[in-house]
MILUMPA-149373 format. One record per residue (C-alpha): residue number from 1; residue in one letter; y, x, z. Coordinates in nm, 3 decimals. Last residue first. Layout:
! MILUMPA-149373
    k  r       yy       xx       zz
  NUM  a        Y        X        Z
...
***
This chain:
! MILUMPA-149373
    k  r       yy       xx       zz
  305  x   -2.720    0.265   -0.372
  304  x   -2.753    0.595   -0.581
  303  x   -3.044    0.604   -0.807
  302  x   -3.150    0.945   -0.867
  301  x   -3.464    1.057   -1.142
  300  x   -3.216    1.191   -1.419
  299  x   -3.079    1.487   -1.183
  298  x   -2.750    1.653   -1.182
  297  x   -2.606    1.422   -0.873
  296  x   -2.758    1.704   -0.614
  295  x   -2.541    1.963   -0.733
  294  x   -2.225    1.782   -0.593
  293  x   -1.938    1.702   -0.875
  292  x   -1.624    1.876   -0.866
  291  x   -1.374    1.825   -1.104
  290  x   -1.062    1.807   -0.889
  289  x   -1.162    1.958   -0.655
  288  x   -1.364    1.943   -0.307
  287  x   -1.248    1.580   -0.288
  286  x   -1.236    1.459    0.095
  285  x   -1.453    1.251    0.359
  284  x   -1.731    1.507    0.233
  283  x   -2.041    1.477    0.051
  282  x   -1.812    1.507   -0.294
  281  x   -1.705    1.324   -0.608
  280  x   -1.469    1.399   -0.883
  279  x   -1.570    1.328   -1.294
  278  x   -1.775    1.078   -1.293
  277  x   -1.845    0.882   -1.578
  276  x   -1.930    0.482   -1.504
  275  x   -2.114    0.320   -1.728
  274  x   -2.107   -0.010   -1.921
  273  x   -2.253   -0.381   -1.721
  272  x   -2.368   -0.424   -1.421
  271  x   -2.365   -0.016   -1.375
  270  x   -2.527    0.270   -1.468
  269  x   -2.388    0.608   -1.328
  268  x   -2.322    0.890   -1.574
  267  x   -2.265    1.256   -1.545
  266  x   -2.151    1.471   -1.756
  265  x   -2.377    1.766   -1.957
  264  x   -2.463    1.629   -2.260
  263  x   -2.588    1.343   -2.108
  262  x   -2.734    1.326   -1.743
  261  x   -2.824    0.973   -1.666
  260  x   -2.752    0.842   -1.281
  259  x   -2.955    0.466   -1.218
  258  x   -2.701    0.276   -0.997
  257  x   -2.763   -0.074   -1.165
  256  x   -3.122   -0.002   -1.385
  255  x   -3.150   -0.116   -1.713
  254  x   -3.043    0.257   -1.823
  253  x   -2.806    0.412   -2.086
  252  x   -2.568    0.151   -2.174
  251  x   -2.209    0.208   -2.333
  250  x   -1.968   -0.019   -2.446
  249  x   -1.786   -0.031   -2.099
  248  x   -1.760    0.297   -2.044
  247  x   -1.519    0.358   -1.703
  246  x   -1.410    0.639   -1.576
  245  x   -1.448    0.825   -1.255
  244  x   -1.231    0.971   -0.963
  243  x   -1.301    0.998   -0.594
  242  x   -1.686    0.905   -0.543
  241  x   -1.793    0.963   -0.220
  240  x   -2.132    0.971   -0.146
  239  x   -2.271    0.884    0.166
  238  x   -2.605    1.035    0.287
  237  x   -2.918    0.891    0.351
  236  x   -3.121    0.899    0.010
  235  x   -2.774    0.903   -0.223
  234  x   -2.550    0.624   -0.023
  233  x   -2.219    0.510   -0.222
  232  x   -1.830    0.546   -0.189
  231  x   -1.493    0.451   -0.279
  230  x   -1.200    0.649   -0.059
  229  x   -1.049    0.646    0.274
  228  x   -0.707    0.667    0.135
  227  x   -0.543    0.996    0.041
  226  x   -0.769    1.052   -0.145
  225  x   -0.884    0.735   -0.332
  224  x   -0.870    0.394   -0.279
  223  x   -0.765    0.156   -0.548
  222  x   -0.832    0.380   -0.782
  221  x   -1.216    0.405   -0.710
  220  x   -1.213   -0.006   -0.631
  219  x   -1.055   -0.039   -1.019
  218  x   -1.308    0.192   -1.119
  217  x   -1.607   -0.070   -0.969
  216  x   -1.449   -0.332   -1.178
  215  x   -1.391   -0.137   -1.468
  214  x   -1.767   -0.077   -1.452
  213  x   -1.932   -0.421   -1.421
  212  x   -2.050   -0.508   -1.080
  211  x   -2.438   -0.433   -0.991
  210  x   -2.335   -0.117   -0.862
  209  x   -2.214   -0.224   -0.617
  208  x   -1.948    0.021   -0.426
  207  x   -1.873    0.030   -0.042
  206  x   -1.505    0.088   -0.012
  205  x   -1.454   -0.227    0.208
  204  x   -1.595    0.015    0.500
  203  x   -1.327    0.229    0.522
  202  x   -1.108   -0.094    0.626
  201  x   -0.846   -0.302    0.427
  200  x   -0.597   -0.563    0.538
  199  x   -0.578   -0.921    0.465
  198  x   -0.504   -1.054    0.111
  197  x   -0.248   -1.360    0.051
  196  x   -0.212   -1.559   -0.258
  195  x    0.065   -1.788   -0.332
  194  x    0.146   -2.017   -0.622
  193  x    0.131   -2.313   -0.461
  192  x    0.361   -2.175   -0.198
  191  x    0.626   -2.115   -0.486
  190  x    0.917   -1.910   -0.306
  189  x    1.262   -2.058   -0.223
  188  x    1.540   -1.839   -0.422
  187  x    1.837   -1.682   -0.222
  186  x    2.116   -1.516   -0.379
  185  x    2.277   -1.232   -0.246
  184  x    2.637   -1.287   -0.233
  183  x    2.800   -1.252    0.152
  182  x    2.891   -0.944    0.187
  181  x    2.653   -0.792    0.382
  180  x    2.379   -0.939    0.196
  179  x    2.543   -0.845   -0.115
  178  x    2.584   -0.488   -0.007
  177  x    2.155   -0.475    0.130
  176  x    2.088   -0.588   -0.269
  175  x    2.205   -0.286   -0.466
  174  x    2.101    0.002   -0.293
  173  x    1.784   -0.216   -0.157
  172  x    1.655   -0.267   -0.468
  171  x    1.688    0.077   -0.602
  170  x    1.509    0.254   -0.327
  169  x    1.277   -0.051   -0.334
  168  x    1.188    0.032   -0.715
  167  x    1.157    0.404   -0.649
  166  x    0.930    0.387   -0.384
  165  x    0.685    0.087   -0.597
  164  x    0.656    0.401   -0.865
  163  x    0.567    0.623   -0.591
  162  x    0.338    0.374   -0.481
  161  x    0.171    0.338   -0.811
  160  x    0.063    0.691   -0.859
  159  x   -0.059    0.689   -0.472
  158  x   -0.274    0.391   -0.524
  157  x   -0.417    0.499   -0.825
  156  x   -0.258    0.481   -1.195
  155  x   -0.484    0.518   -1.438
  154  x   -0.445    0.240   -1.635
  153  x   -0.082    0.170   -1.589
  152  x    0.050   -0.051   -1.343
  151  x    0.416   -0.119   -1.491
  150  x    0.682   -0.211   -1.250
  149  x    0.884   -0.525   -1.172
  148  x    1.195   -0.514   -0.902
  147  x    1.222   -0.876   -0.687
  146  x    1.541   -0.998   -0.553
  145  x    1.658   -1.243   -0.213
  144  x    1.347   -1.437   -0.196
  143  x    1.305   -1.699    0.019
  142  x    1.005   -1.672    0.265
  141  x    0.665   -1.622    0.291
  140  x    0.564   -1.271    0.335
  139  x    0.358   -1.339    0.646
  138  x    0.444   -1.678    0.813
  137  x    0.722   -1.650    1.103
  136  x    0.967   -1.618    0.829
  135  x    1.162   -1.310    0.706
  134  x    1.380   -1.314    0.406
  133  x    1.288   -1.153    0.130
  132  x    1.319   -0.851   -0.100
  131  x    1.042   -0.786   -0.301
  130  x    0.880   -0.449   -0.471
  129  x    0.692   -0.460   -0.814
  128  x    0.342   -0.536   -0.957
  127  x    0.198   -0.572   -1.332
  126  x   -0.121   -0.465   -1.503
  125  x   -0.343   -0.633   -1.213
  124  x   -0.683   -0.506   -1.200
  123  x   -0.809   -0.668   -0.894
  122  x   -0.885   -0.363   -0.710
  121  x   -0.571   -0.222   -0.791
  120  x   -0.324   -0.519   -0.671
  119  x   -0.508   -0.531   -0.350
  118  x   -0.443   -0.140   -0.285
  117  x   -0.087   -0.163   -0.353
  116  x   -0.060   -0.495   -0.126
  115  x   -0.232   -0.308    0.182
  114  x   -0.136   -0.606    0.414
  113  x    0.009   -0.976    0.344
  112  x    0.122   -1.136    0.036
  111  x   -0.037   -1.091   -0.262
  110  x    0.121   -1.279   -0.487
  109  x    0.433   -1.500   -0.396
  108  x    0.575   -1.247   -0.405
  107  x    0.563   -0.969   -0.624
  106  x    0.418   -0.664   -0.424
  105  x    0.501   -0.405   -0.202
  104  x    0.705   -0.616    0.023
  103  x    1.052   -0.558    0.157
  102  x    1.155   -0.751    0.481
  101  x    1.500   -0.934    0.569
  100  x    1.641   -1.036    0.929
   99  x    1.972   -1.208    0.791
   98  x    2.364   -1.245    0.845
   97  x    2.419   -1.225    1.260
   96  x    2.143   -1.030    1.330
   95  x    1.887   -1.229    1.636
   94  x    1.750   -1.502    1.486
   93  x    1.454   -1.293    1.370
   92  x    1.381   -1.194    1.725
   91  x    1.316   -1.493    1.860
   90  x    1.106   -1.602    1.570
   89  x    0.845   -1.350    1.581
   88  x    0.812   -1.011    1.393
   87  x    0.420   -0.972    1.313
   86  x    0.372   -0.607    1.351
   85  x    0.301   -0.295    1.045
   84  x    0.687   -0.221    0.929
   83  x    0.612   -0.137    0.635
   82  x    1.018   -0.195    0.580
   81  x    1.149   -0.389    0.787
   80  x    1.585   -0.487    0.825
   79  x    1.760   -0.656    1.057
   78  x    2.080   -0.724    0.942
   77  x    2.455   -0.800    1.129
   76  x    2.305   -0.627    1.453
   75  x    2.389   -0.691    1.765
   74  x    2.297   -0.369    1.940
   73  x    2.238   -0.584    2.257
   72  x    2.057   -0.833    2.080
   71  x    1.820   -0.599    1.966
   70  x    1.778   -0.404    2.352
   69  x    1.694   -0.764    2.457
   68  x    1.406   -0.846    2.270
   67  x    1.306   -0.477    2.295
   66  x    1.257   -0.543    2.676
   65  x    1.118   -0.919    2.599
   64  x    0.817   -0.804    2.450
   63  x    0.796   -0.946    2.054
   62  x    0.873   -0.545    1.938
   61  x    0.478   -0.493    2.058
   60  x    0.383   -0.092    2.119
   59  x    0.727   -0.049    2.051
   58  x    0.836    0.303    1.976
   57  x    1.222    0.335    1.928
   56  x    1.477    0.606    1.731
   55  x    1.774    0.690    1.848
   54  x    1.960    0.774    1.518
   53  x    2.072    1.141    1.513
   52  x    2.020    1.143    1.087
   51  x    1.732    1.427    1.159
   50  x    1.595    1.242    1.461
   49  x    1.578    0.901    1.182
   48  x    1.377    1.179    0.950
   47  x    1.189    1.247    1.179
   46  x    1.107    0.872    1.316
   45  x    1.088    0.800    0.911
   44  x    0.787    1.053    0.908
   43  x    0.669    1.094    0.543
   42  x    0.330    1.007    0.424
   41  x   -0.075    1.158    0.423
   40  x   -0.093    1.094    0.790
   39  x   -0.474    1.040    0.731
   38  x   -0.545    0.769    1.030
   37  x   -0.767    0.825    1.370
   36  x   -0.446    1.106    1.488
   35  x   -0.256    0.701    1.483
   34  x    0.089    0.791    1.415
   33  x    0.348    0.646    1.632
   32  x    0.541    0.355    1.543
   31  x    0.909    0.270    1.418
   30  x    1.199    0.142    1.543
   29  x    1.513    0.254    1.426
   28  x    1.849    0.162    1.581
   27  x    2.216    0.175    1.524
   26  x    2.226    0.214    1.189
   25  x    2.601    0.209    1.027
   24  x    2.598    0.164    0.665
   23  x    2.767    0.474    0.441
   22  x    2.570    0.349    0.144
   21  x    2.401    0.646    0.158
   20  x    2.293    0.685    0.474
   19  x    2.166    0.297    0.425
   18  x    1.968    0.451    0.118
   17  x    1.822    0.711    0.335
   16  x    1.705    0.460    0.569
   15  x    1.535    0.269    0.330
   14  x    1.342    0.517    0.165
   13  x    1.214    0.652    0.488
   12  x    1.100    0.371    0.559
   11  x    0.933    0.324    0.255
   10  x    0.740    0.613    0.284
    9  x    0.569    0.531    0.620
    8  x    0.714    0.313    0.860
    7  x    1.030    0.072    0.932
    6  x    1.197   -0.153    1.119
    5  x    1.580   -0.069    1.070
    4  x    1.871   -0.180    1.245
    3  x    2.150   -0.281    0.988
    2  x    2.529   -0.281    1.107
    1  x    2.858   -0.377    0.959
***
């Protein structure tokens, strides 16, 4: 029995060193290059792949006929993807001889599509989990094979949560990938009516308003700071990044969105409605520390925009 993996980023890696350990033949990995534009914050699955002696593959598009027929010449039983970042198209998932099967970072129906983790923090969801599905031509939309839950605390961020997400898959697929190879997995149709999809993120969705209450606007900090691109503001002409905070609700200090208040020393931001305490921000496209908080923010008179 065979699996080719299509993977990237954590998860990948996760994968493939659960089908080491489930003594599964991979013939394959394909995986992408990273962009020197993008934080490589995460693991390398080709490395690790190297590291395993698994030849490992760089399509720029899987869909061109050359990897089209490289797959069907390692005839895979499963195709597997994991973060894998393309659109797989039909003529490729009819290729393994069981199922061509994707893991998604949320719990499907629900936020299908890209940057799941991040989606699932900006709206202030409590609850998300990990997926196992088979692959359609539509994103994230077919049957379900298993789902793992997890618990979004309150202060988890987008790299707190995707550890917890890491662990889930590693234990979904350790028990799941055997039944598909054997014949047992169930399959469960997914609730279309039900369904939600989100498209990916850019730095430039990290623009805070004020105006918006202040859970909401911590739920955006969460959602993407360091490593990701993080939340941010303008003070004058420059942007301000704000990497951690916490919301007030019950507490107002100013009738003005975006007003800072000094009070016994920490730092406030008005918002729609409560305050936001800051306890991390910085100039720069990265914290300075963990507590740091630029000079220029310890004055009554700023409104930050």
């Amino acid at each position: 029995m065979s699996v080719i993996l299509l993977g990237y980023h954590n998860m990948g890696c996760r994968a493939l060193k659960v089908l080491k350990e489930l003594d599964i033949f991979v013939p394959a990995v394909f995986t992408h290059k990273d962009n020197p534009k993008e934080n490589i914050w995460f693991d390398s699955l080709a490395k690790l792949s190297e590291e395993f002696g698994i030849p490992v593959y760089y399509p720029e598009n899987i869909n061109e006929d050359k990897w089209v027929k490289l797959l069907k010449e390692l005839k895979p039983d499963i195709l597997l993807s994991c973060y894998f970042r393309d659109m797989i198209k039909s003529h490729i998932l009819e290729i393994p001889k069981i199922a061509a099967v994707n893991l998604h970072g949320s719990l499907l129906p629900k936020y299908r599509g890209r940057c799941p983790v991040n989606w699932q923090l900006v709206h202030g969801e409590t609850e998300s989990g990990v997926t196992l599905h088979h692959m359609v031509e539509k994103a994230d939309a077919g049957d379900i094979i298993a789902q793992k839950k997890v618990k979004i605390d309150f202060d988890d961020t987008a790299t707190t949560l995707f550890r917890k997400l890491e662990d889930a898959a590693e234990e979904l697929l350790r028990t799941y990938i055997p039944k598909l190879l054997d014949g047992t997995a169930p399959r469960l149709k997914q609730d279309h009516s039900k369904a939600s999809y989100f498209g990916g993120r850019r730095p430039e969705d990290g623009k805070i308003d004020f105006s918006k209450d202040a859970t909401s606007i911590y739920n955006l900090i969460r959602a993407v700071t360091w490593p990701y691109p993080g939340a941010f503001c303008k003070l004058n002409d420059k942007k301000l990044y704000i990497w951690k905070a916490m919301p007030v609700e019950d507490l107002t200090l100013s009738s003005i969105p975006g007003q800072v208040i000094i009070k016994d020393r920490d730092v406030f931001i008005q918002t729609g409605k409560g305050m936001l305490k800051i306890i991390s921000a910085s100039f720069e496209h990265m914290p300075k520390g963990e507590n740091y908080i630029p000079k220029e923010l310890y004055s009554q008179n700023i409104i930050l925009k």
